[in-house]
C-alpha positions as CSV (number, residue, x, y, z in Angstrom):
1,X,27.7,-15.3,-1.6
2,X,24.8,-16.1,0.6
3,X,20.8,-15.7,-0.1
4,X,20.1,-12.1,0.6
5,X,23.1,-10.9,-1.7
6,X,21.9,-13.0,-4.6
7,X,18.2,-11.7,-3.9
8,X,19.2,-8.1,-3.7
9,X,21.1,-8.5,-6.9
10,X,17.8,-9.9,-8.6
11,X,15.7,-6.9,-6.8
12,X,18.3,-4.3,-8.0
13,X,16.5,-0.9,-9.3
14,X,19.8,-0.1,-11.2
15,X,20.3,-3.7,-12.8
16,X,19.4,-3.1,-16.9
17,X,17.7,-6.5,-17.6
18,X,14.2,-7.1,-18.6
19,X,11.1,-7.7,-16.6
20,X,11.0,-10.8,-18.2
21,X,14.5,-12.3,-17.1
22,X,14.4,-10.8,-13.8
23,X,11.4,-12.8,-13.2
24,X,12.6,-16.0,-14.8
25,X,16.0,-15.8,-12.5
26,X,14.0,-14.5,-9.3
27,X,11.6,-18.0,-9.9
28,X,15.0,-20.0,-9.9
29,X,16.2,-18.6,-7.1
30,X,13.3,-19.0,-5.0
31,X,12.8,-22.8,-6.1
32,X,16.4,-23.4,-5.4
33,X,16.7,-22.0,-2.1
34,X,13.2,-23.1,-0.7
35,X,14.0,-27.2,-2.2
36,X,17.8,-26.5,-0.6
37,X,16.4,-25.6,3.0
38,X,13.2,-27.3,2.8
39,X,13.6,-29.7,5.5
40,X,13.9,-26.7,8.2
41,X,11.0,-24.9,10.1
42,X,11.2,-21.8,8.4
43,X,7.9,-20.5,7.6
44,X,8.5,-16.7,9.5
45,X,11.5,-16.3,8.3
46,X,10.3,-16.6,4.7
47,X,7.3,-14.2,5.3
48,X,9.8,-11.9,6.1
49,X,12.0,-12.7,3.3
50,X,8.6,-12.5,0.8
51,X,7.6,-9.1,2.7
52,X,10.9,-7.5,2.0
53,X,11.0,-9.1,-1.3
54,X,7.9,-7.8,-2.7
55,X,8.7,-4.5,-1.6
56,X,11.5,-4.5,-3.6
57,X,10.2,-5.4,-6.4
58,X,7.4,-2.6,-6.2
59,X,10.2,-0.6,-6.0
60,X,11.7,-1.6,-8.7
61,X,8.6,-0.9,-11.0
62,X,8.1,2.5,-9.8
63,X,11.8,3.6,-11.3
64,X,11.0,2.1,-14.3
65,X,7.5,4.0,-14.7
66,X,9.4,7.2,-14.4
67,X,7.5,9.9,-15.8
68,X,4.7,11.5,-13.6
69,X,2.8,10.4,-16.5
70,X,3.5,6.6,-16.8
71,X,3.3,6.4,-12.8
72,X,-0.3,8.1,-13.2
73,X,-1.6,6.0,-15.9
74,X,0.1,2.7,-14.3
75,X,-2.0,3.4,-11.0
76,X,-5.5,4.3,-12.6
77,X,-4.6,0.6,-14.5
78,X,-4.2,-0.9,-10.9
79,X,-7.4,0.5,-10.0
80,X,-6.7,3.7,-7.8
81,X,-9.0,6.9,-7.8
82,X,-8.2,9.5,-10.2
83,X,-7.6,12.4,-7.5
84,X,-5.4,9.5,-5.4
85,X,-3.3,8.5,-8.8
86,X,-2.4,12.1,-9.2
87,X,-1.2,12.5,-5.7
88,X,1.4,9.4,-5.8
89,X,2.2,10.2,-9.5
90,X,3.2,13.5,-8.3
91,X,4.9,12.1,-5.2
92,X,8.8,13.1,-4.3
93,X,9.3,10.0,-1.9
94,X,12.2,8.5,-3.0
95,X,11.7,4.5,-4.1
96,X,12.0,2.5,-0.9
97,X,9.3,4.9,0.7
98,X,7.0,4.7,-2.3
99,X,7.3,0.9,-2.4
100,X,5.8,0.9,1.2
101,X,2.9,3.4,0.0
102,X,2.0,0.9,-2.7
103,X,1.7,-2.0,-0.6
104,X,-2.1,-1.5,-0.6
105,X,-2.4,-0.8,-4.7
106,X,0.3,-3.0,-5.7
107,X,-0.7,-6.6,-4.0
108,X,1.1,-9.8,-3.5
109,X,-1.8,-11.2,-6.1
110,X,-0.7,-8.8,-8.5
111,X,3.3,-9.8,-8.1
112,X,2.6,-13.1,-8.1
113,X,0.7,-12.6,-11.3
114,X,3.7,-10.7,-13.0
115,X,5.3,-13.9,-12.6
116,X,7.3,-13.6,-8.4
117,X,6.7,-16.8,-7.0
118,X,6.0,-16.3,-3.0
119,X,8.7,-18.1,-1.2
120,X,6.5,-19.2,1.4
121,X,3.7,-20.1,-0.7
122,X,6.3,-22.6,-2.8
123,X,7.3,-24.1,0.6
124,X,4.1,-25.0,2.0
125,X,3.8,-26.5,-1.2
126,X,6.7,-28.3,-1.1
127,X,6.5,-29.3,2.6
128,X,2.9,-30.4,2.3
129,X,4.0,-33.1,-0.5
């Protein structure tokens, strides 16, 4: 099985495990392969990796949040207008598109904070020591 099929299987909307465990196995995974391939130039290729990454992890909370409720009060907690929190609660986008609209709302500070370690942050650590 190579990286991105492991990855996608960690990102999975559909996959019933906890926040919590997906988190603790997406860390693993992203140690493991960055200390496996650490010795090649691959800095773009991992912001791509991160980019793609993130977005499916936003996507991933917004199926959870389900109700046009949850994803309201979820949005005004990340700081969004009232009248702007309506309008993407009440969105009909499916999940891939919505994960794009939240890029702006739903940073790579805040991921990183709920516990997804940045591949390429974790390299240039690695490579710098």
């Amino acid at each position: 099985m190579d990286g991105t099929a492991v990855e996608r299987e960690l990102t999975d909307r559909n996959k019933g495990i906890s926040n919590e465990v997906r988190e603790k196995r997406y860390q693993e995974y992203v140690r493991g392969w960055v200390e496996y391939f650490r010795l090649a130039d691959m800095k773009e290729l991992l912001r791509k990796t991160d980019e793609w990454a993130r977005r499916r992890i936003r996507a991933v909370y917004w199926k959870q949040w389900k109700k046009i409720k949850t994803k309201y009060r979820m949005l005004k907690a990340l700081g969004l207008e009232d009248w702007k929190a309506k309008e993407l609660a009440n969105s009909r986008k499916g999940y891939w598109k919505m994960a794009k609209v939240l890029k702006q709302i739903f940073s790579k500070k805040i991921i990183a904070k709920l516990g997804y370690t940045s591949m390429l942050d974790y390299y240039l650590i690695i490579c710098e020591n």
